[in-house]
Residue frames as qw, qx, qy, qz and C-alpha x, y, z in Angstrom:
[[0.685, -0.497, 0.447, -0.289, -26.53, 6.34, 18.47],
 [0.350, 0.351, -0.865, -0.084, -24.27, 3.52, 18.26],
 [0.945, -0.176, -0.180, -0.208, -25.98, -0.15, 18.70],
 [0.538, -0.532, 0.636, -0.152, -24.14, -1.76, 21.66],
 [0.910, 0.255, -0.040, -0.324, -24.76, -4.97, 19.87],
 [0.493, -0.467, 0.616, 0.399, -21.61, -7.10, 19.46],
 [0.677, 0.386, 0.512, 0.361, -22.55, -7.72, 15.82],
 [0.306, 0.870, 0.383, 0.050, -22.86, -4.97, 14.70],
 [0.287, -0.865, 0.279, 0.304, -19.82, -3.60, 16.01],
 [0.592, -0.040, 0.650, 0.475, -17.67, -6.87, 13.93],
 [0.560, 0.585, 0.483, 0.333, -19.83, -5.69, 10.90],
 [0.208, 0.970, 0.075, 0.099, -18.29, -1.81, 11.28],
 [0.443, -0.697, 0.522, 0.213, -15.12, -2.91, 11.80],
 [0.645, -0.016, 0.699, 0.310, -14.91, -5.26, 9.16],
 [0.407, 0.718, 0.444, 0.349, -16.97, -3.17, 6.37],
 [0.021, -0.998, -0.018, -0.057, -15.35, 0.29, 7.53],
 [0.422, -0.742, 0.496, 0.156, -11.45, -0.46, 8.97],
 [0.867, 0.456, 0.184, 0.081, -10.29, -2.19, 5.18],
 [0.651, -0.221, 0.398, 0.608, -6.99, -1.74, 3.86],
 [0.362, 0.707, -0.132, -0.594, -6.65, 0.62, 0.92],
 [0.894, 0.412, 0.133, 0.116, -6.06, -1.27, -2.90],
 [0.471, 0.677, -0.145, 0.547, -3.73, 1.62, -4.16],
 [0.346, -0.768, -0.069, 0.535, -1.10, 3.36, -2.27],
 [0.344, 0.882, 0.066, 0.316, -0.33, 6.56, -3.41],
 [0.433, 0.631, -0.339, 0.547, 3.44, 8.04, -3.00],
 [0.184, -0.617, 0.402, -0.651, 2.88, 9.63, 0.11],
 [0.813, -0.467, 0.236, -0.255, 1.66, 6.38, 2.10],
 [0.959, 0.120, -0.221, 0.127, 3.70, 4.46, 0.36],
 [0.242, 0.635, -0.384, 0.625, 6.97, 6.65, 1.76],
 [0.544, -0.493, 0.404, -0.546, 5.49, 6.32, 5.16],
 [0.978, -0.132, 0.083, -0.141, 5.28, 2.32, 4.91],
 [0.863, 0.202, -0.125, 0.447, 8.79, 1.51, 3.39],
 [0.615, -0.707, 0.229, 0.265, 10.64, 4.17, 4.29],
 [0.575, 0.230, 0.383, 0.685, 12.30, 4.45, 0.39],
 [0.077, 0.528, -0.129, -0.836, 12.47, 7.82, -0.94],
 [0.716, 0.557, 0.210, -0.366, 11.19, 8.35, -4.29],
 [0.530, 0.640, -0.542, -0.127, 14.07, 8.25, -6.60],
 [0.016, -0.327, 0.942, 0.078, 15.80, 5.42, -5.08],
 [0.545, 0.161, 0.795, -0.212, 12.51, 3.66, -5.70],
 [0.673, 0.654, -0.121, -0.324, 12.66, 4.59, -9.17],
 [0.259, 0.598, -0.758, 0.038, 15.95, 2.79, -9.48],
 [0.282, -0.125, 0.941, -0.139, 14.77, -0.24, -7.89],
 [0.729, 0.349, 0.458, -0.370, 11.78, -0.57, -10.13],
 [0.379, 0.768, -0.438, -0.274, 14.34, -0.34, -12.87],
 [0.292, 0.386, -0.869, -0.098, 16.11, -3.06, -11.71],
 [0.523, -0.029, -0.829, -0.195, 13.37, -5.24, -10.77],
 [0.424, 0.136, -0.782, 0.436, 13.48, -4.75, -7.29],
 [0.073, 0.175, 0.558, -0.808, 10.73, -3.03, -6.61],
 [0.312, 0.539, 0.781, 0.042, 7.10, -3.75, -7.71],
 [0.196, 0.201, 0.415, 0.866, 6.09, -1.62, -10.73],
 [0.064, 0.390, 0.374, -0.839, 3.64, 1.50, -10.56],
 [0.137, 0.617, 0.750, 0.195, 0.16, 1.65, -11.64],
 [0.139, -0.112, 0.026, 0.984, -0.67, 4.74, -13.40],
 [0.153, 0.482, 0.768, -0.393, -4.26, 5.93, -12.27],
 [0.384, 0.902, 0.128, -0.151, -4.19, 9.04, -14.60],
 [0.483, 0.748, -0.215, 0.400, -1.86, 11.58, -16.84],
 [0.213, 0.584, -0.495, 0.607, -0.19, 12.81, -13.41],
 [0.588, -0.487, 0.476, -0.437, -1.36, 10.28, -10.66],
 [0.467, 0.392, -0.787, 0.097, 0.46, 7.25, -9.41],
 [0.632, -0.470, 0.444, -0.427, 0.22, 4.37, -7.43],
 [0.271, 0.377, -0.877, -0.125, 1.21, 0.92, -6.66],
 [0.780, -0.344, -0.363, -0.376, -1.40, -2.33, -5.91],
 [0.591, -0.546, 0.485, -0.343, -1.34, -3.02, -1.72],
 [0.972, -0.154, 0.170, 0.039, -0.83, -6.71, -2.27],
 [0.784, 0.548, -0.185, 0.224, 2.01, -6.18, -4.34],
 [0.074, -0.697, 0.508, -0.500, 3.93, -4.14, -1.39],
 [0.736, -0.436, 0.266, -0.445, 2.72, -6.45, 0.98],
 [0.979, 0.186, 0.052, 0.068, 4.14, -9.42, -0.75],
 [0.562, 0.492, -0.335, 0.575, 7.60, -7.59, -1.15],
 [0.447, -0.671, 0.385, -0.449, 7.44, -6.73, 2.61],
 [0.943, -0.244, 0.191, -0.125, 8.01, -10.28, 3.12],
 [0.834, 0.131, -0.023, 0.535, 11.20, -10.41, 1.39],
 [0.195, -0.931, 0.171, 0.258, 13.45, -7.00, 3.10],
 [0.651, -0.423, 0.412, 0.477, 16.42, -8.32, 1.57],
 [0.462, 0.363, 0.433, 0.684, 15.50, -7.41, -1.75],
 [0.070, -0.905, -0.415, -0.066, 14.43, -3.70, -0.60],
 [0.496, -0.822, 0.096, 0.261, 17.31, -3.27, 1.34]]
């Protein structure tokens, strides 16, 4: 049974509806809207925040780091 409560509701929205840390390939496609290879060529030349390698054959990049280059499109674009 859910508690009607209005706290309780802030505290399962706030402690349950969080941002992820890492995105992994596939969200990250779905947020920018880069393919992969041409985002391999812009982390080459700088232009795109560098990828954090979680294992041997998984990838990902840190959420603040996108988030912070969302704010500048002109270097994405």
């Amino acid at each position: 049974m859910i508690c009607p409560c209005p706290a309780s509701r802030a505290f399962e929205e706030s402690a349950f509806m969080t941002e992820p840390l890492l995105l992994f390939p596939e969200q990250l496609d779905a947020l920018t809207g880069i393919c992969d290879r041409t985002r391999m060529r812009m982390e080459k030349r700088d232009l795109f925040p560098r990828r954090v390698k979680i294992s041997p054959q998984r990838i990902a990049w840190c959420r603040s780091d996108i988030d912070e280059g969302a704010g500048d499109p002109g270097g994405w674009a």
